[in-house]
Backbone bond lengths (Angstrom), bond angles and torsions (degrees), N, CA, C in turn:
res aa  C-N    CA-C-N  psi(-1)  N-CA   C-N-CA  omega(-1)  CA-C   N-CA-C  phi
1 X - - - 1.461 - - 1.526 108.21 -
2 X 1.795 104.69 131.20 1.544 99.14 175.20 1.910 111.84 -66.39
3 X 0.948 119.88 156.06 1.747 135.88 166.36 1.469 93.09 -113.90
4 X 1.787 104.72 108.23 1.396 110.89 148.17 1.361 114.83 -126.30
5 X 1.579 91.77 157.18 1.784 102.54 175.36 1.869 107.31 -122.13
6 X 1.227 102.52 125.64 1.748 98.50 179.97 1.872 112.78 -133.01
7 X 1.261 102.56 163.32 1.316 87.24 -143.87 2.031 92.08 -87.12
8 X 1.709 94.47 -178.67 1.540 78.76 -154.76 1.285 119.30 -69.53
9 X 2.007 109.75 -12.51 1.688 95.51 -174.64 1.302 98.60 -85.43
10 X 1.200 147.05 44.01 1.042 153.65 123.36 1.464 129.78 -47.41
11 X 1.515 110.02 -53.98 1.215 142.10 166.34 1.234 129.63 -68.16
12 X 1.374 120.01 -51.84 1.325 115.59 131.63 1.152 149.52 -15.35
13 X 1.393 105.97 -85.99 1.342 125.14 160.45 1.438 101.16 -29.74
14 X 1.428 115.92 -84.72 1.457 127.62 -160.13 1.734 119.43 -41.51
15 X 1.392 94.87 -25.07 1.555 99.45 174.68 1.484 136.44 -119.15
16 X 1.664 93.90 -0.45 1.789 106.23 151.24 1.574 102.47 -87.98
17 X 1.314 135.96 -34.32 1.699 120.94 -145.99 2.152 107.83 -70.97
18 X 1.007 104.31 124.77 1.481 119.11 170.64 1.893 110.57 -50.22
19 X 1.467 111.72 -6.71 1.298 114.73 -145.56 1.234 94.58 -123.44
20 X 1.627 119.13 113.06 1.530 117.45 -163.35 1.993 92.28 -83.51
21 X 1.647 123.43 -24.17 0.904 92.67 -177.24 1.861 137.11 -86.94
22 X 1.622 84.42 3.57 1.824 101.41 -178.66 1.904 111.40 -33.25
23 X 1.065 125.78 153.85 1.396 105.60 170.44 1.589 113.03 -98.41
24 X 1.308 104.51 2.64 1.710 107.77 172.85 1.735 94.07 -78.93
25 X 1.307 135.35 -7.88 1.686 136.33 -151.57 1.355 84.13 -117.24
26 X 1.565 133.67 -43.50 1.445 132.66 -161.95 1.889 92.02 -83.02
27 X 1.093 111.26 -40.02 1.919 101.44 -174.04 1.475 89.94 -71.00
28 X 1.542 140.32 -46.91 1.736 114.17 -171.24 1.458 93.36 -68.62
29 X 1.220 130.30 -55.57 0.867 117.15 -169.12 1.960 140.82 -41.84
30 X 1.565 84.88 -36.68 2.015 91.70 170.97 1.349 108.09 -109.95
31 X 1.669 121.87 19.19 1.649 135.10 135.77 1.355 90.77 -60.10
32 X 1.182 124.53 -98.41 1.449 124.07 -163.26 1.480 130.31 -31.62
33 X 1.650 98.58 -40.67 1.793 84.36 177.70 1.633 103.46 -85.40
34 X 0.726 133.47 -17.96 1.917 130.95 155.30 1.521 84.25 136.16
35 X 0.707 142.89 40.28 1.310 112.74 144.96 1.439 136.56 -48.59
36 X 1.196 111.05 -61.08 1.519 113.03 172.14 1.665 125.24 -141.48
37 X 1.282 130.81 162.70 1.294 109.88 -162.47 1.355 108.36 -97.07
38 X 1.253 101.32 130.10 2.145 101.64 178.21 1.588 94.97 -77.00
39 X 1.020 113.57 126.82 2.131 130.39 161.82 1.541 77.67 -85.27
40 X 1.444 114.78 167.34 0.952 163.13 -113.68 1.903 144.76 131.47
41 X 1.591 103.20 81.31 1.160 112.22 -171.91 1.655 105.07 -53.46
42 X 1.377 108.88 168.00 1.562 118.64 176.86 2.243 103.48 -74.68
43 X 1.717 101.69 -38.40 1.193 89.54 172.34 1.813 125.12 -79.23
44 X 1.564 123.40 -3.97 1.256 130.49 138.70 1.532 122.98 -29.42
45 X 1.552 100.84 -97.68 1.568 112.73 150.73 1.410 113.28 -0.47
46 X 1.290 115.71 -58.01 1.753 109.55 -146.48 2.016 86.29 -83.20
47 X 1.586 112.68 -50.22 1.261 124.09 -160.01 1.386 82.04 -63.28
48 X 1.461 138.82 -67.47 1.417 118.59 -168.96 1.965 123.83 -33.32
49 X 1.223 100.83 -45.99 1.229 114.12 -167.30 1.460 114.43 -69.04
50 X 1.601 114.51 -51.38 1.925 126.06 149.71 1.340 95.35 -17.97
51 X 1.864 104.15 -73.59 1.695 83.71 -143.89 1.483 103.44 -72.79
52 X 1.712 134.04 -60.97 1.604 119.87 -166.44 2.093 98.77 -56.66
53 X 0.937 122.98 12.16 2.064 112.80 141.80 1.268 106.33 -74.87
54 X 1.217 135.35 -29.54 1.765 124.38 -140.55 1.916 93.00 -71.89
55 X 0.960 117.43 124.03 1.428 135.23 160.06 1.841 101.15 -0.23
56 X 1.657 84.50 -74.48 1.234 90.77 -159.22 1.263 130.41 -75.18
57 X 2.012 108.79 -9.44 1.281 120.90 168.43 2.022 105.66 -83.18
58 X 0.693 123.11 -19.78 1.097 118.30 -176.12 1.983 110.83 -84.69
59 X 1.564 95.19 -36.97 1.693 91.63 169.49 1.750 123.13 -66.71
60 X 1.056 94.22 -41.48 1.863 117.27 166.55 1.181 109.10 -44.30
61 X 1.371 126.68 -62.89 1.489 138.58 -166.14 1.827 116.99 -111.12
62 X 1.243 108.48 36.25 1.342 129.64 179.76 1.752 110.39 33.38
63 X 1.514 124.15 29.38 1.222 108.01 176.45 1.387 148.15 -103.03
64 X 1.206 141.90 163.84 1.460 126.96 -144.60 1.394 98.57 -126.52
């Protein structure tokens, strides 16, 4: 199994974009079917979570 680490607007990106062909959408995307394992530090995690809070990412991208 591959071990990858990518950075978070990667992650981001990859899991707000409407656009299956984005390549931030193709890395969640062949995360998910197993291709390889995303690592993920605890300070990742935390920065992911900051930014989809930020006001203005959450008004943009309708989330609750």
């Amino acid at each position: 199994m591959i071990n990858a680490v990518v950075d978070t607007n990667v992650v981001v990106a990859g899991v707000l974009t409407g656009s299956p062909t984005s390549a931030s959408r193709m890395v969640i995307d062949r995360q998910r079917d197993g291709d390889f394992l995303l690592l993920l530090s605890p300070a990742t995690l935390l920065e992911i979570q900051e930014v989809l809070a930020l006001p203005q990412m959450r008004a943009i991208h309708h989330l609750t």
